[in-house]
C-alpha positions as CSV (number, residue, x, y, z in Angstrom):
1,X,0.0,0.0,0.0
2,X,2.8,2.5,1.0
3,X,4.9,1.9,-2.3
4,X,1.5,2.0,-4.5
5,X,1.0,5.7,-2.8
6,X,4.3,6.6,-3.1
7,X,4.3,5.6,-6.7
8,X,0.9,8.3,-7.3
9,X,2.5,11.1,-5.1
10,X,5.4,10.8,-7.6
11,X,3.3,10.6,-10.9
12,X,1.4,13.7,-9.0
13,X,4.4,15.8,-8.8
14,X,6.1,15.1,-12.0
15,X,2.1,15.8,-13.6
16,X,2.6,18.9,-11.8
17,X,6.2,19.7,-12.8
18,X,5.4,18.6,-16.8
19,X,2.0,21.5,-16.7
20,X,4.0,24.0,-15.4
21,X,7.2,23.3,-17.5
22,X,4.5,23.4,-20.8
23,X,2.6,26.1,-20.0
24,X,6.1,28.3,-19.3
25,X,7.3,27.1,-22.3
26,X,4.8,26.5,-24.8
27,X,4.8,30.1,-26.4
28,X,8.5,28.9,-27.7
29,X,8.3,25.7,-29.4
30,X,9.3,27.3,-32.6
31,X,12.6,27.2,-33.8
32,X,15.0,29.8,-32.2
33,X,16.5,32.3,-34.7
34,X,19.7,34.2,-33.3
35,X,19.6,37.9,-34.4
36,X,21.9,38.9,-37.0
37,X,23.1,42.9,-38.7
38,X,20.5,42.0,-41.7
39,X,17.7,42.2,-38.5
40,X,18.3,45.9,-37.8
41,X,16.0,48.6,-37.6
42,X,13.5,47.1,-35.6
43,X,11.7,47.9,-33.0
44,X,13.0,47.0,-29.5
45,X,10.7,46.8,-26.0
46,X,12.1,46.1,-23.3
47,X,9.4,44.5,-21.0
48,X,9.9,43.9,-17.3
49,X,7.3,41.7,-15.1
50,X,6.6,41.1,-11.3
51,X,7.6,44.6,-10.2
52,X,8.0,47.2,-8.7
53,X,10.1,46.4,-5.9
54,X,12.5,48.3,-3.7
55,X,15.9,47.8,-5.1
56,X,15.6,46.3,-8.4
57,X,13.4,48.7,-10.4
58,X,15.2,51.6,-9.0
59,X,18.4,50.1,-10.5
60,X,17.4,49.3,-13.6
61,X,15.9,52.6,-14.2
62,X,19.3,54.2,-13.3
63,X,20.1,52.3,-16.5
64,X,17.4,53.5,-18.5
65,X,18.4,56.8,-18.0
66,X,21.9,56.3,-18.3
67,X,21.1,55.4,-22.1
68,X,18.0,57.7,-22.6
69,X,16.0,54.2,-22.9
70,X,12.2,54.0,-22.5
71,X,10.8,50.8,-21.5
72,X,7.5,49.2,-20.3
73,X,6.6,48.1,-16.5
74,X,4.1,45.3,-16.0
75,X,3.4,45.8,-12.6
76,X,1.4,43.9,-9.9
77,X,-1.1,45.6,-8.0
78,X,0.2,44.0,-4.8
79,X,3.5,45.0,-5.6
80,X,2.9,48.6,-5.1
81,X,1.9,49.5,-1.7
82,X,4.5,51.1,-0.2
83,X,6.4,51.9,-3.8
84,X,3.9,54.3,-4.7
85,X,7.2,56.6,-5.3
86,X,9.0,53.8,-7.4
87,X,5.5,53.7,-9.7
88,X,5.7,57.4,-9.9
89,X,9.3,57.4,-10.8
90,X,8.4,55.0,-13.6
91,X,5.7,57.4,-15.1
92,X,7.1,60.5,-14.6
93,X,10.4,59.0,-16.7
94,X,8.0,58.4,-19.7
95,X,7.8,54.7,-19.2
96,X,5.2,52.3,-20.1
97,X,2.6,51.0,-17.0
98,X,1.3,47.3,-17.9
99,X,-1.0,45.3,-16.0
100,X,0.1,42.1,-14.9
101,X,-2.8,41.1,-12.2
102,X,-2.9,41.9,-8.9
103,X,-2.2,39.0,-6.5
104,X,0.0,37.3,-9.3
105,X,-1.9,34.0,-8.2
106,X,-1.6,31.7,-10.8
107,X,-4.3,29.2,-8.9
108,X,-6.5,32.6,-8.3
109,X,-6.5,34.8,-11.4
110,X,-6.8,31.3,-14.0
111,X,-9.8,29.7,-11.8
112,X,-12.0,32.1,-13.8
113,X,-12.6,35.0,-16.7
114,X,-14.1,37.4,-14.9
115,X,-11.6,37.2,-11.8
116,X,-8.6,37.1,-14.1
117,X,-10.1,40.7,-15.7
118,X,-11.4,42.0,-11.9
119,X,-7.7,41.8,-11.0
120,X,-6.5,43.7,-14.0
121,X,-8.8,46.2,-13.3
122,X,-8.0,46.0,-9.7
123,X,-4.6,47.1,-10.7
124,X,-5.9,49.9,-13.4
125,X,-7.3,51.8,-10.9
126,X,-4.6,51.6,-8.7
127,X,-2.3,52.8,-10.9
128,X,-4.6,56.0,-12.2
129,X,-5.1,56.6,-8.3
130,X,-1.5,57.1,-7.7
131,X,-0.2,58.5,-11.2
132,X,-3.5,59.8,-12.9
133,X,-2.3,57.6,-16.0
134,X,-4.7,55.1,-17.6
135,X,-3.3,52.0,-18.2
136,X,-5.0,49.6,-20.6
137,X,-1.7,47.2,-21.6
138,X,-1.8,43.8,-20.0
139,X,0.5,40.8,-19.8
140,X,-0.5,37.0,-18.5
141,X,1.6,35.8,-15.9
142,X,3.5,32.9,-17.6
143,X,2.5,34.4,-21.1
144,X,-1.1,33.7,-22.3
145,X,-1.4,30.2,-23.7
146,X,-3.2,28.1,-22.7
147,X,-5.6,30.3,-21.5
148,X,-6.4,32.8,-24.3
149,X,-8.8,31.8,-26.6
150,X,-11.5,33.6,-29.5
151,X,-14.1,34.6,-26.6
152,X,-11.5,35.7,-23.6
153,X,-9.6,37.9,-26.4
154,X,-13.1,39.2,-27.0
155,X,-14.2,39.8,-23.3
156,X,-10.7,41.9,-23.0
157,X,-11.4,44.2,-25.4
158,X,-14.5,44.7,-24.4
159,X,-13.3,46.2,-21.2
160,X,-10.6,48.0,-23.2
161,X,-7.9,45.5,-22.6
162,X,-4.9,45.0,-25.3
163,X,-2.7,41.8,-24.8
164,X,1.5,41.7,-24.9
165,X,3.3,38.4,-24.8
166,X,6.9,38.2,-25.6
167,X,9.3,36.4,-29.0
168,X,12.8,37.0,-26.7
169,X,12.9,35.8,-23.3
170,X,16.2,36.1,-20.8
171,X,14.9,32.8,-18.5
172,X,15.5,35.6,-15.5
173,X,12.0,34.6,-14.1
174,X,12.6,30.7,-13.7
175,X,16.5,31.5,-13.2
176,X,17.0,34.0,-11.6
177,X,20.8,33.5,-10.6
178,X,21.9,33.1,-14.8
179,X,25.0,34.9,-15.3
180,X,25.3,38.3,-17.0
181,X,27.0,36.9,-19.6
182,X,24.1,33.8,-20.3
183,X,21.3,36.5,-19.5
184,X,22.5,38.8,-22.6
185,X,22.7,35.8,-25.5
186,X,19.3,34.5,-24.3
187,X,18.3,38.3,-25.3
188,X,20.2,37.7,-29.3
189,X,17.6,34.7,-29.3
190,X,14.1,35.0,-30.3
191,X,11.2,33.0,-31.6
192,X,9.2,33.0,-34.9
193,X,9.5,35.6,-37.4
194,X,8.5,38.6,-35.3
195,X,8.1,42.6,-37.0
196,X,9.7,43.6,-33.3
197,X,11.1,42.3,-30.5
198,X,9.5,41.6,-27.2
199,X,12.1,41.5,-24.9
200,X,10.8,39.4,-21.1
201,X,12.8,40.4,-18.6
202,X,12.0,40.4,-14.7
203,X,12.3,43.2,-11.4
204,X,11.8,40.8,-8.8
205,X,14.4,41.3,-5.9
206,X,16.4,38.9,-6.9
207,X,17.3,39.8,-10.6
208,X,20.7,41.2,-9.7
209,X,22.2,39.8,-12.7
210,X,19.3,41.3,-14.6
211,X,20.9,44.6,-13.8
212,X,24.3,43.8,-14.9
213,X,23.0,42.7,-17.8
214,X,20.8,45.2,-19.3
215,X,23.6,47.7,-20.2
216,X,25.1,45.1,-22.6
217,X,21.3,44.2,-24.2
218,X,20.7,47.9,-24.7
219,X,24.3,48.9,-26.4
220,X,23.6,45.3,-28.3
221,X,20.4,46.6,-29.9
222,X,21.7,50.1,-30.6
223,X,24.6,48.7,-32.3
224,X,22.3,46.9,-34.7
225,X,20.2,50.4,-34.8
226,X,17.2,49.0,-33.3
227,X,14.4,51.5,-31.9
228,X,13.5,51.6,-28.5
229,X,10.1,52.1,-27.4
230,X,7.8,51.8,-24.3
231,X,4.5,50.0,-25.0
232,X,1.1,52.0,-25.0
233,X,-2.5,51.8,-26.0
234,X,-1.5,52.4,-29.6
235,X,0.8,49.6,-30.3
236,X,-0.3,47.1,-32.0
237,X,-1.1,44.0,-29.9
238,X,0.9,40.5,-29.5
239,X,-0.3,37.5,-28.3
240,X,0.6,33.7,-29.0
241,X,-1.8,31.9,-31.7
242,X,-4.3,30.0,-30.0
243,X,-7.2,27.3,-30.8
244,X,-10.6,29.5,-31.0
């Protein structure tokens, strides 16, 4: 009896392990490309999730303004209290505001629709309350497959909603402690043929090596004369294919 139990608890947890390795890494089953000089011109966003917190975001917007860079913010409501200033600093720098949830639940905000949307607009108003700005961008935590499909997309935009995923990912969310030096070639790599790149990158407190890093990414990209831009209402939405 005790070996047949022990044999479901592990089929359980690697079950467990499998979903959550899929669903992190399903948006990226196509090939990876490695940019090259032909690739230039594009348009660059640099995207950072989880934040703000205390240390991190400040540093990495020392960078940003070290380079006159603009980037997006996909903050959790959570995240804020008590970095009201840190979410100011990010506006009032001309930086994109995303909405990435408010409790970051994964169990929580995919139990449902119209909690998923509550806590995105949870997070809306929190942000206009403390910066007047009207945020309208959102990002799904782990990316939006599986969970985005012909009627969800619909229910979004009904409530104003525009969706950002990601082609180039650094792995600083799952891996926090990568080096530098691997964190900046995951950033040459991206994923289908994109018209941009959608750079994922995380502010949680320990992205350290996040920081070290971006200074390289950004004089990467301007070597290959890439634009830099923060993400608004007006840019044109990205999301992963899904089954409607």
């Amino acid at each position: 009896m005790r070996n047949k139990k022990f044999k479901l608890c592990s089929l359980l947890i690697i079950g467990i392990f499998a979903f959550n390795f899929y669903i992190y890494n399903y948006h990226i089953k196509d090939s990876e490309n490695v940019i090259s000089p032909d690739e230039n011109r594009k348009v660059v966003y640099l995207t950072f999730d989880d934040g703000p917190t205390h240390v991190i975001t400040n540093q990495l917007l020392d960078v940003l303004k070290e380079y006159n860079v603009k980037a997006t913010f996909f903050v959790v409501g959570k995240e804020i209290e008590d970095k009201e200033d840190i979410l100011l600093r990010i506006y009032k720098e001309g930086h994109g505001i995303g909405l990435h949830t408010y409790s970051h639940n994964y169990k929580k905000v995919y139990s449902n629709e119209e909690i998923f949307v509550d806590e995105m607009l949870s997070t809306q108003k929190y942000i206009k309350d403390i910066t007047g700005f009207h945020s309208n961008i959102i990002r799904f935590p782990g990316g939006s497959v599986p969970h985005l499909n012909t009627n969800f997309l619909n229910k979004l935009h009904d409530n104003n909603l525009l969706v950002y995923d990601w082609n180039i990912d650094l792995k600083d969310g799952m891996y926090p402690n990568l080096t530098s030096e691997q964190l900046v070639s995951n950033s040459k790599k991206y994923r289908g043929n994109p018209d941009r790149f959608i750079i994922l990158m995380h502010c949680n407190f320990n992205n350290k090596n996040t920081v070290k890093a971006l200074p390289k990414i950004i004089e990467y990209y301007k070597e290959l004369g890439c634009d830099f831009r923060a993400i608004n209402g007006n840019t044109k939405e990205y999301y992963y294919k899904f089954r409607k």
